[in-house]
N, C-alpha and C positions, 0 to 999 in steps of 0.2 A: 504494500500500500504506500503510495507518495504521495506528498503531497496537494497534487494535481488532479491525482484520477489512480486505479489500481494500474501495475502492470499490463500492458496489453490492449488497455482501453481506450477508447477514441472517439471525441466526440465531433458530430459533425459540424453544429454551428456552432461557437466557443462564446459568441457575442448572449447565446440565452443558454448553453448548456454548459457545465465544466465550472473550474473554476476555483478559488478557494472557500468558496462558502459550497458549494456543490460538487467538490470532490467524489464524493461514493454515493449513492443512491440505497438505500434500504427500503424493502418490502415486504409486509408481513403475510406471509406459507397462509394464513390463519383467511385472507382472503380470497385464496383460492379457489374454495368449494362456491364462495359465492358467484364470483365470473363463471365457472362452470355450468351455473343453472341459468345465469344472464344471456349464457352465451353459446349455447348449446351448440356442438356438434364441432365448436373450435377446440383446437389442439393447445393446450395450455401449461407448455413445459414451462420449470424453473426460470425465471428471468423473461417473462413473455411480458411483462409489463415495464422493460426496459433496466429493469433492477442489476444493480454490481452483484447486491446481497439480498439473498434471499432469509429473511429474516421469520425466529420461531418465540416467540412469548415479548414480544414488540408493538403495542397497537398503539392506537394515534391517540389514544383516551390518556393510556398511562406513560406516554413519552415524554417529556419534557423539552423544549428548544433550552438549550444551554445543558443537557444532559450531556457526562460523557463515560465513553464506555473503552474495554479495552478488549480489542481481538487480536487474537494472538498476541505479536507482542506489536501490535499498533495502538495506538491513542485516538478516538476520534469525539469529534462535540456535535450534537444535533442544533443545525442553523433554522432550519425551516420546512414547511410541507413540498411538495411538489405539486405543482400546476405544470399540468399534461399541456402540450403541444400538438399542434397539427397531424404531427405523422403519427398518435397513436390512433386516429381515425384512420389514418391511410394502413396503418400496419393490421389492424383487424378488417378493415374493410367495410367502414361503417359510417354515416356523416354524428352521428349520435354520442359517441362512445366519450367524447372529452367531454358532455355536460353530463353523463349519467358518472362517468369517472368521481369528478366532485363532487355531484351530488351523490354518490354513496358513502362520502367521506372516508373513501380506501385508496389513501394518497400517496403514502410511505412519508419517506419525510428524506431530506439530504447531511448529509455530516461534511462536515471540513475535519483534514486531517491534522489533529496536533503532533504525532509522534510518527515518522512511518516507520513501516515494520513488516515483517514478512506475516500473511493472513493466509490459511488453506480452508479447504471447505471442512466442513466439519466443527469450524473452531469456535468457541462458547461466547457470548457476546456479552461483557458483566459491565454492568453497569459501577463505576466506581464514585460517581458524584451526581445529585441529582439539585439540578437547579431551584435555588430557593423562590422563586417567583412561580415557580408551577404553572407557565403556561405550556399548556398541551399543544401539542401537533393540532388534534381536533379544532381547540379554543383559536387558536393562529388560521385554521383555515376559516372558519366560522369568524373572526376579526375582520378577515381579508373580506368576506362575502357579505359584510354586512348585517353581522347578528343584530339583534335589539343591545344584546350589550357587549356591541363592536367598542363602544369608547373607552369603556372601561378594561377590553381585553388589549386593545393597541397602545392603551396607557403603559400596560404591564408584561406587555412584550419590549418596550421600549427600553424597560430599565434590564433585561437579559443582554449580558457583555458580548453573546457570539450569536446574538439574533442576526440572518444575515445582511450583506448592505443595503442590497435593493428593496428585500422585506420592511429594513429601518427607513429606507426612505421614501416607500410604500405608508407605511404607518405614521410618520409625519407628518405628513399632506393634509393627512383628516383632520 
Protein backbone atom coordinates (compact mmCIF):
# COMPACT_ATOMS: atom_id res chain seq x y z
CA UNK A 1 0.00 0.00 0.00
CA UNK A 2 1.42 3.70 -0.94
CA UNK A 3 0.77 6.35 -0.43
CA UNK A 4 -1.14 7.19 -3.72
CA UNK A 5 -3.05 4.03 -4.43
CA UNK A 6 -2.18 0.01 -3.74
CA UNK A 7 0.51 -1.42 -5.97
CA UNK A 8 -0.65 -2.13 -9.29
CA UNK A 9 -3.60 0.30 -9.25
CA UNK A 10 -4.54 2.89 -11.73
CA UNK A 11 -6.68 5.24 -11.80
CA UNK A 12 -8.10 6.72 -14.98
CA UNK A 13 -9.14 10.37 -14.30
CA UNK A 14 -6.78 11.57 -11.36
CA UNK A 15 -8.56 15.02 -11.52
CA UNK A 16 -11.84 13.14 -9.51
CA UNK A 17 -10.34 9.63 -8.75
CA UNK A 18 -6.83 8.87 -6.72
CA UNK A 19 -5.25 10.91 -4.73
CA UNK A 20 -4.23 11.56 -1.18
CA UNK A 21 -7.57 11.64 0.40
CA UNK A 22 -8.72 8.76 -1.86
CA UNK A 23 -5.91 6.53 -1.91
CA UNK A 24 -7.75 2.91 -1.28
CA UNK A 25 -11.28 2.52 -1.61
CA UNK A 26 -13.11 0.08 0.93
CA UNK A 27 -16.24 -1.81 0.53
CA UNK A 28 -18.33 -3.62 2.74
CA UNK A 29 -18.65 -8.17 1.48
CA UNK A 30 -21.83 -7.33 3.95
CA UNK A 31 -23.41 -5.53 0.60
CA UNK A 32 -23.21 -7.88 -1.57
CA UNK A 33 -26.26 -10.03 -1.15
CA UNK A 34 -28.06 -6.95 -1.49
CA UNK A 35 -26.89 -5.85 -5.33
CA UNK A 36 -27.55 -9.51 -5.90
CA UNK A 37 -31.20 -9.34 -5.41
CA UNK A 38 -31.16 -5.47 -7.07
CA UNK A 39 -29.44 -6.91 -9.69
CA UNK A 40 -30.39 -10.13 -10.71
CA UNK A 41 -28.67 -12.29 -13.11
CA UNK A 42 -25.21 -9.82 -12.88
CA UNK A 43 -22.15 -11.44 -12.10
CA UNK A 44 -20.84 -9.80 -8.91
CA UNK A 45 -17.33 -10.86 -8.17
CA UNK A 46 -15.18 -9.32 -5.24
CA UNK A 47 -14.33 -5.78 -6.36
CA UNK A 48 -17.22 -5.21 -8.82
CA UNK A 49 -18.03 -2.03 -7.27
CA UNK A 50 -14.68 -0.80 -8.09
CA UNK A 51 -13.30 -1.44 -4.47
CA UNK A 52 -9.01 -1.99 -3.63
CA UNK A 53 -10.65 -3.65 -0.46
CA UNK A 54 -13.13 -5.73 -0.03
CA UNK A 55 -14.20 -5.20 3.38
CA UNK A 56 -15.81 -7.60 6.27
CA UNK A 57 -17.44 -6.11 9.62
CA UNK A 58 -17.16 -2.31 8.20
CA UNK A 59 -20.47 -0.48 7.43
CA UNK A 60 -21.12 3.04 6.85
CA UNK A 61 -23.21 3.39 10.37
CA UNK A 62 -20.21 2.30 12.44
CA UNK A 63 -17.21 3.92 10.40
CA UNK A 64 -16.14 6.92 11.54
CA UNK A 65 -14.36 9.75 8.93
CA UNK A 66 -11.00 10.20 10.94
CA UNK A 67 -11.04 6.41 11.95
CA UNK A 68 -7.89 4.73 11.48
CA UNK A 69 -7.04 1.24 11.03
CA UNK A 70 -4.06 -0.81 10.42
CA UNK A 71 -3.77 -3.71 7.69
CA UNK A 72 -1.01 -5.47 7.71
CA UNK A 73 1.57 -3.59 8.49
CA UNK A 74 -0.13 -0.38 6.67
CA UNK A 75 -1.79 2.66 8.45
CA UNK A 76 -4.65 4.19 6.93
CA UNK A 77 -7.46 7.04 8.05
CA UNK A 78 -11.09 7.15 6.64
CA UNK A 79 -11.55 10.66 4.75
CA UNK A 80 -14.97 10.28 3.38
CA UNK A 81 -17.85 8.38 1.48
CA UNK A 82 -17.76 7.66 -2.15
CA UNK A 83 -19.99 9.37 -4.62
CA UNK A 84 -20.15 6.96 -7.62
CA UNK A 85 -19.26 8.36 -11.08
CA UNK A 86 -20.45 7.92 -14.52
CA UNK A 87 -18.88 4.76 -15.41
CA UNK A 88 -20.57 2.75 -12.68
CA UNK A 89 -23.64 3.05 -14.95
CA UNK A 90 -21.63 2.35 -17.80
CA UNK A 91 -19.85 -0.77 -16.05
CA UNK A 92 -23.37 -2.43 -15.20
CA UNK A 93 -25.14 -1.30 -17.99
CA UNK A 94 -27.69 0.78 -16.47
CA UNK A 95 -28.64 4.65 -16.61
CA UNK A 96 -30.11 4.14 -12.95
CA UNK A 97 -27.46 2.58 -10.86
CA UNK A 98 -25.57 5.96 -9.59
CA UNK A 99 -28.90 7.24 -7.86
CA UNK A 100 -30.04 3.83 -6.54
CA UNK A 101 -26.11 3.59 -5.57
CA UNK A 102 -26.68 6.51 -2.95
CA UNK A 103 -29.79 6.17 -2.24
CA UNK A 104 -29.01 2.75 -0.69
CA UNK A 105 -26.50 4.34 1.40
CA UNK A 106 -23.87 1.28 0.26
CA UNK A 107 -21.17 3.75 -0.54
CA UNK A 108 -17.91 2.29 1.18
CA UNK A 109 -16.02 5.18 2.15
CA UNK A 110 -12.06 6.07 0.86
CA UNK A 111 -8.85 6.01 3.33
CA UNK A 112 -5.77 8.13 2.64
CA UNK A 113 -2.61 6.33 3.46
CA UNK A 114 -0.68 7.39 6.68
CA UNK A 115 1.84 4.56 6.84
CA UNK A 116 2.54 2.32 3.69
CA UNK A 117 3.09 -1.05 4.02
CA UNK A 118 2.81 -4.24 2.57
CA UNK A 119 -1.27 -5.60 2.69
CA UNK A 120 -2.38 -9.26 1.35
CA UNK A 121 -5.77 -10.56 1.04
CA UNK A 122 -6.80 -12.09 3.90
CA UNK A 123 -5.24 -9.57 6.24
CA UNK A 124 -7.44 -8.27 9.41
CA UNK A 125 -8.54 -4.62 9.40
CA UNK A 126 -8.32 -3.34 13.23
CA UNK A 127 -9.20 -0.43 13.87
CA UNK A 128 -6.73 1.39 16.28
CA UNK A 129 -8.28 4.92 16.95
CA UNK A 130 -11.79 5.96 16.47
CA UNK A 131 -12.48 9.53 15.91
CA UNK A 132 -13.83 11.57 18.74
CA UNK A 133 -16.45 13.41 16.62
CA UNK A 134 -18.37 10.22 15.51
CA UNK A 135 -19.31 11.29 12.21
CA UNK A 136 -20.35 8.26 10.33
CA UNK A 137 -19.71 7.59 6.77
CA UNK A 138 -23.77 7.35 6.74
CA UNK A 139 -24.02 10.86 8.78
CA UNK A 140 -21.38 12.51 5.97
CA UNK A 141 -23.38 11.11 3.17
CA UNK A 142 -26.60 12.15 4.52
CA UNK A 143 -24.62 15.96 5.23
CA UNK A 144 -23.76 15.91 1.75
CA UNK A 145 -27.59 15.15 0.53
CA UNK A 146 -29.14 17.30 2.51
CA UNK A 147 -30.57 15.75 5.70
CA UNK A 148 -32.82 17.81 7.88
CA UNK A 149 -29.81 17.84 10.12
CA UNK A 150 -27.33 18.46 7.39
CA UNK A 151 -26.17 21.75 9.43
CA UNK A 152 -25.42 20.23 12.35
CA UNK A 153 -23.74 17.18 10.73
CA UNK A 154 -21.34 19.51 8.27
CA UNK A 155 -20.67 21.46 11.54
CA UNK A 156 -19.19 18.22 12.82
CA UNK A 157 -17.53 16.94 10.05
CA UNK A 158 -15.61 20.00 9.92
CA UNK A 159 -13.85 19.81 13.09
CA UNK A 160 -12.57 15.98 11.92
CA UNK A 161 -8.40 16.72 11.09
CA UNK A 162 -8.50 14.08 7.93
CA UNK A 163 -12.07 14.86 6.63
CA UNK A 164 -11.10 15.09 3.02
CA UNK A 165 -10.36 18.45 1.13
CA UNK A 166 -12.95 18.64 -1.26
CA UNK A 167 -15.57 17.09 1.31
CA UNK A 168 -14.18 20.26 3.79
CA UNK A 169 -14.70 22.58 1.15
CA UNK A 170 -17.98 20.94 0.10
CA UNK A 171 -19.20 21.43 3.63
CA UNK A 172 -18.04 25.03 3.98
CA UNK A 173 -20.08 26.60 1.38
CA UNK A 174 -23.25 25.79 3.28
Amino acid sequence: MRTFNLDGDRQADLTVHGGRDKAVYGYPSEHYPFWKKELPGVELPWGSFGENLTTSGLLEGTVYIGDRFTIGTAEVVVTQPRLPCFKLNLKFQRDDLIKRFLASGRTGFYFRVLREGEVGAGDEIVRVHQDENLVSISDALNAYLGAPNAAELRERALRVKFLSDSWREEFQKE
